[in-house]
N, C-alpha and C positions, 0 to 999 in steps of 0.2 A: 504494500500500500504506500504511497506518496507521503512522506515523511518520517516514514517509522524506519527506526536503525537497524542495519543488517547486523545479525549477529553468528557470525560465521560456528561449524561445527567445530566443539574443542579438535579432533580428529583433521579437519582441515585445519586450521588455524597452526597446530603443529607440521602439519605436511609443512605450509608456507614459509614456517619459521625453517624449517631443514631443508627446504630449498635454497632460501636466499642466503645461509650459509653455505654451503655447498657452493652456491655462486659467487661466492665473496671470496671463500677460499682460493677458489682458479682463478679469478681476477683479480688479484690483489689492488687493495686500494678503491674498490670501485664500489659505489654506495651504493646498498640494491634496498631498496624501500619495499615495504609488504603491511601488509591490515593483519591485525592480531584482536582477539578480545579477551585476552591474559592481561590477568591481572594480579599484579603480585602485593603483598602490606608493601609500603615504604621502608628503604629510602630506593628499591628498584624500580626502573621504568618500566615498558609493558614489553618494546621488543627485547631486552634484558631475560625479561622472566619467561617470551615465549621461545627465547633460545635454550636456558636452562630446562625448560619441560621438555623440548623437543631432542636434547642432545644426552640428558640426566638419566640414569635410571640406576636400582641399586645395585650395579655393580661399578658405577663410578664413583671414588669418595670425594668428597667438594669440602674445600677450602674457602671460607668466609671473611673477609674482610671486615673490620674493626665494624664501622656502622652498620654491618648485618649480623652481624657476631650476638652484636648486642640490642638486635632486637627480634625478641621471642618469637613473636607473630610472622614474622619472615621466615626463620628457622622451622617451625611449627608449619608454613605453608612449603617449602621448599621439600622438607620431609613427605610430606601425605602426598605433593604432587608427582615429585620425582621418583621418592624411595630412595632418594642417595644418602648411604652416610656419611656425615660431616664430621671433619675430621680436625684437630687441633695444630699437625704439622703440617706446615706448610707445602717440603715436598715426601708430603706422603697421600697428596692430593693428581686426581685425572684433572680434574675440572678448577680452577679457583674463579671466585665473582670476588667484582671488583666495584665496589660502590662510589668510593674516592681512591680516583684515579691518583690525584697529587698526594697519598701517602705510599701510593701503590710500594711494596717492596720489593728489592732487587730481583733481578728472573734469578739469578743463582740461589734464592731461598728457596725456587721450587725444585721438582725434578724436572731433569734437562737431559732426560735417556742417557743411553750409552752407545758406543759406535756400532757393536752385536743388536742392541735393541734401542735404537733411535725410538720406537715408539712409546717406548715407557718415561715419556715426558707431559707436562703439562700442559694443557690449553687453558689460557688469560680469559675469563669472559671480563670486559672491561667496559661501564658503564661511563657515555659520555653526555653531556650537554649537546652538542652538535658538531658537522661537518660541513666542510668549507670554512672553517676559522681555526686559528691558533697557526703554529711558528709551520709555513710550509716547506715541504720535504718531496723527493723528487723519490720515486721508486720504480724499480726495477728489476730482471730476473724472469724464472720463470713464468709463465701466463698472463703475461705485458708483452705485446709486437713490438712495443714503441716505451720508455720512460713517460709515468704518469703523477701528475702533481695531485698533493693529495694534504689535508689538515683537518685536525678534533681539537677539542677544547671540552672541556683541562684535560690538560698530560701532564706528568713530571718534566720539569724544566732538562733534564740529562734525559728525554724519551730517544731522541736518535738516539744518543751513544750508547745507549742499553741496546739500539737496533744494531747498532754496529756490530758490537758483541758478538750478541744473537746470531748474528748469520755468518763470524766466524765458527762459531759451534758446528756447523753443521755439519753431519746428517744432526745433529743434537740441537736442543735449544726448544724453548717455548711457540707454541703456535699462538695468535690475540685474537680474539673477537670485538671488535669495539661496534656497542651499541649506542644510538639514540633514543629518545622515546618510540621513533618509527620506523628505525632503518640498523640495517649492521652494514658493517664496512672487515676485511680481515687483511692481517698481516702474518701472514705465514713464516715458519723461520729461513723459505730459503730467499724472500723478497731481500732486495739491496735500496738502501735507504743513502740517502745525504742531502744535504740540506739545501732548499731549494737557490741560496744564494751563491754556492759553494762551485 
């Protein structure tokens, strides 16, 4: 009917979320917008929390970030939606959320695989204000034809040099998901990052 809001099936809603990750993944950098009606307590956004249910389940343990740590009502909806347990080391975590980015800590507190098992490392889900602002960065690599410019806000002030890092690790190193309220965007560990002035 003409005015009344769509409310997509949980069942879709999750497809779309693990599509537009997926698509994020191969295209590094590239911001894929999608409709979610996930809703998580605060302080997480909605595509946040529709990445979490769609990627979650109890066999991945999830690492919490200080302002989700500490609050119940998250932890309590994260549990019953996912089934992931939460876990208090850092890298004893598949999955970490990230509420505030600018306390985020170092990627060497999580696991960062190994050269035998590059995949037993962590994925960042990283919650942001927006894209298209903050310090821009050129990137590059695998599932880029061409170098593409790309910026969130907030990140930690040292986020390329962490990227720099990163992609000496590799096969090793953290994959990120960085969310919006509406959209995810990903930086994989084999993407090449420098700074858009540079």
């Amino acid at each position: 009917m003409p005015g009344q809001a769509i409310r997509l099936d949980p069942a879709i809603a999750s497809q779309a979320a693990f599509r537009a990750v997926m698509d994020a993944m191969s295209h590094p950098g590239e911001v894929r917008t999608f409709a979610t009606t996930v809703r998580a307590p605060a302080p997480l956004n909605p595509a946040a929390a529709a990445v979490a249910c769609a990627l979650m389940d109890f066999e991945t343990p999830v690492w919490l970030d200080g302002p989700l740590a500490a609050a119940p009502e998250f932890v309590t909806w994260l549990r019953f939606e996912t089934g992931a347990p939460v876990v208090a080391a850092a890298d004893a975590a598949t999955f970490a959320v990230i509420a505030d980015p600018l306390a985020m800590p170092s990627f060497s507190a999580f696991a960062l695989g190994s050269h035998d098992y590059p995949d037993r490392s962590v994925t960042l889900l990283v919650q942001v204000e927006r894209f298209g602002e903050g310090e821009p960065m050129r990137l590059s690599g695998p599932g880029l034809a061409r170098p593409r410019g790309f910026s969130a806000t907030p990140l930690p002030a040292d986020f390329i040099a962490r990227l720099h890092v990163n992609r000496a690790l590799f096969p090793r190193g953290v994959d990120i998901i960085l969310a919006s309220d509406d959209a995810v965007a990903a930086l994989p560990r084999s993407v090449r990052v420098k700074r858009e002035s540079d």
